[in-house]
C-alpha positions in Angstrom: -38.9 -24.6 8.1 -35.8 -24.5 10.3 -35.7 -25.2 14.5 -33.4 -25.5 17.3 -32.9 -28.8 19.7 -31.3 -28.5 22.9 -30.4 -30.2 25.7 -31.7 -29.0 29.2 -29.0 -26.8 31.2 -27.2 -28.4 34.0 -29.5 -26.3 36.3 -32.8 -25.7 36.3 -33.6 -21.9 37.0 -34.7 -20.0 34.1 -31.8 -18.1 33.9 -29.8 -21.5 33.6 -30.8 -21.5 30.5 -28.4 -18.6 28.7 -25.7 -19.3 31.1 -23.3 -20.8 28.7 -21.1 -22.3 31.5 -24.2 -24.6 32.9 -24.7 -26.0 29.1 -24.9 -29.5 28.2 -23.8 -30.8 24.5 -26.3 -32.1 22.4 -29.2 -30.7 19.9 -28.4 -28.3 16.7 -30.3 -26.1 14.0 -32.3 -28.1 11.6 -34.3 -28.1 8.4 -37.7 -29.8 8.2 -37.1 -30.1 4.4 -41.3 -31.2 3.7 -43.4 -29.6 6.3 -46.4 -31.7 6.2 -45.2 -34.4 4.6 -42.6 -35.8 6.0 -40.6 -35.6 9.3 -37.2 -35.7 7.4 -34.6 -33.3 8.9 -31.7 -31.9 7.5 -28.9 -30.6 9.8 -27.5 -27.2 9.0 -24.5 -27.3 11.2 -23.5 -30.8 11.0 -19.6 -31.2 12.3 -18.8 -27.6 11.8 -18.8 -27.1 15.7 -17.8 -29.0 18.6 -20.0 -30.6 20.8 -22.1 -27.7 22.0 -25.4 -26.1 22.6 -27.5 -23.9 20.6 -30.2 -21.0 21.9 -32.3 -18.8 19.8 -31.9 -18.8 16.3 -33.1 -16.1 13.8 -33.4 -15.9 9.8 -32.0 -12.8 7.9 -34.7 -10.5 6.0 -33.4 -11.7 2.8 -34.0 -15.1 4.1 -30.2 -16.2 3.3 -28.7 -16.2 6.5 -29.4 -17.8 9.9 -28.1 -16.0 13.3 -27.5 -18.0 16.4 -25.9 -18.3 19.6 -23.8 -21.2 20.7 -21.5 -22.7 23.0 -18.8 -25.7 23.0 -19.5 -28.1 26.3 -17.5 -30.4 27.9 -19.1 -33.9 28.9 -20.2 -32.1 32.5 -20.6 -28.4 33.7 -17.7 -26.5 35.5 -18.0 -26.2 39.6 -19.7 -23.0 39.9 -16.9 -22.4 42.4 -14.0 -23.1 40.1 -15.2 -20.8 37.5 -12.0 -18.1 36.6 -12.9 -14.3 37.7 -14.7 -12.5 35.4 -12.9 -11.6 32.4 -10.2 -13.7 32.7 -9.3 -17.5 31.4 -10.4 -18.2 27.6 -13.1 -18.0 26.3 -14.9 -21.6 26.9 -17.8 -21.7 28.5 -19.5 -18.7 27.0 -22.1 -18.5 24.5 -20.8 -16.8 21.1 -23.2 -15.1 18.2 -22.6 -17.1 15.0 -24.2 -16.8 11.2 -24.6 -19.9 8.6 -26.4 -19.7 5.2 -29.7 -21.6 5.2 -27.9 -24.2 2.9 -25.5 -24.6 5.4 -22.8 -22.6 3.7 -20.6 -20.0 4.9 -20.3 -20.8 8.9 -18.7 -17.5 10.7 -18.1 -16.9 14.3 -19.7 -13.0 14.9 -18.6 -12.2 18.5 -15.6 -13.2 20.7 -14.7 -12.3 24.6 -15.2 -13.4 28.0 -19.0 -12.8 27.5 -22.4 -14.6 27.0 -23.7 -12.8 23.7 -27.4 -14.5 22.7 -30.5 -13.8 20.8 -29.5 -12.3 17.4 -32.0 -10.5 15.6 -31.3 -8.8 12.1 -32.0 -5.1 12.0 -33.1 -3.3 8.8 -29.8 -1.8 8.7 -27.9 -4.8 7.9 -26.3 -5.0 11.8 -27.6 -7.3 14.6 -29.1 -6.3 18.3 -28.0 -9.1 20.8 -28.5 -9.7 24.4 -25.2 -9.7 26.3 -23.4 -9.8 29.8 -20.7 -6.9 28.2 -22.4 -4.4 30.0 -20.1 -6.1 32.9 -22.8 -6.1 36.0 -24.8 -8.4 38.4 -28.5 -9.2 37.8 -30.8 -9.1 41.2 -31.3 -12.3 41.8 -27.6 -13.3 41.3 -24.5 -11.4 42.3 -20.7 -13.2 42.4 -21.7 -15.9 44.9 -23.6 -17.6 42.3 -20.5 -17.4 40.4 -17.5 -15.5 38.9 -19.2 -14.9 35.6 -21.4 -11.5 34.9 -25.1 -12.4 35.4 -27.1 -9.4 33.6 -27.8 -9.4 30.0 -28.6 -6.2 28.1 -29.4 -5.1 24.8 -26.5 -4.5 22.4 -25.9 -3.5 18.7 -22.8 -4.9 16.1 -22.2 -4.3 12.4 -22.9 -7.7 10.3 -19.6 -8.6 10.2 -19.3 -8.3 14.4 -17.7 -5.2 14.6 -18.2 -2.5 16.3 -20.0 -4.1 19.4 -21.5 -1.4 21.7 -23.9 -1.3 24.5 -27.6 0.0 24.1 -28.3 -0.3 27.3 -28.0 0.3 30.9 -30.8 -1.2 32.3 -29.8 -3.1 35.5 -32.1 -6.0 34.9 -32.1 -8.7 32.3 -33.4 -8.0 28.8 -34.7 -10.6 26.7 -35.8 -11.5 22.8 -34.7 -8.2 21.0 -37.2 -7.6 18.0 -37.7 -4.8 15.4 -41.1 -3.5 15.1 -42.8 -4.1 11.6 -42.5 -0.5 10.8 -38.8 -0.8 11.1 
């Protein structure tokens, strides 16, 4: 059985949660190596990252591979007000779409850019759908005097490797937890 810790965002709004600039370090993707028997844990990621956050991770259909979203943290959260425009700066303080192998193997970072891309989920196909801000727009309850970042995540698709990123959706409110039906 494998889980996520994670530490609280720096602000506590729902939203707060999968904005990758208001994350704290701490937590990581573990293995409860004897479900019922013992508590033991093994972690998946170890050192592999920096100090960072994890959100939402998925397992592959061939039960190999791990998806995730995570981010690298400094000891404290940017001022809000401080934050570079959108688009421009590096790329800290954004949550990035990354794949392990259950035994820990094979880290890869899937998705790059100026963007918060969250909630993998393996499609029959052999790609990934994702949650993203790349759609570039404001959600309703936030617009840029919350911040310079992009507030509304939408559904996207990528090849397995991360290629080929392209927008699903235009929806012009959040979208959450992608999921393939069981017929497919």
């Amino acid at each position: 059985m494998f889980f996520c810790k994670r530490v609280p965002p720096s602000y506590s709004h729902l939203v707060g949660q999968y904005f990758g600039w208001r994350q704290r370090p701490g937590g990581g993707l573990f293995v409860l190596e004897r479900p019922g028997c013992s508590l033991a844990v093994r972690d998946l990621v170890g050192r592999q990252l920096p100090a960072g956050n994890f959100l939402e991770p998925r397992l592959s259909y061939d039960g190999r591979r791990i998806a995730f979203s995570f981010v690298a943290c400094p000891p404290q959260p940017p001022d809000p007000t401080a934050l570079p425009v959108n688009e421009e700066g590096d790329e800290s303080g954004y949550f990035h779409i990354y794949e392990i192998g259950v035994d820990g193997s094979g880290l890869r970072q899937l998705t790059t850019g100026c963007y918060d891309d969250m909630m993998p989920c393996y499609l029959p196909d052999g790609g990934l759908a994702f949650v993203s801000t790349r759609r570039r727009s404001y959600s309703r309850c936030f617009g840029p005097n919350f911040s310079n970042r992009w507030h509304s995540f939408t559904l996207h698709r990528m090849n397995a490797d991360g290629s080929a990123p392209r927008i699903l959706s235009l929806n012009d409110v959040n979208e959450w937890f992608p999921a393939v039906a069981h017929s497919g």
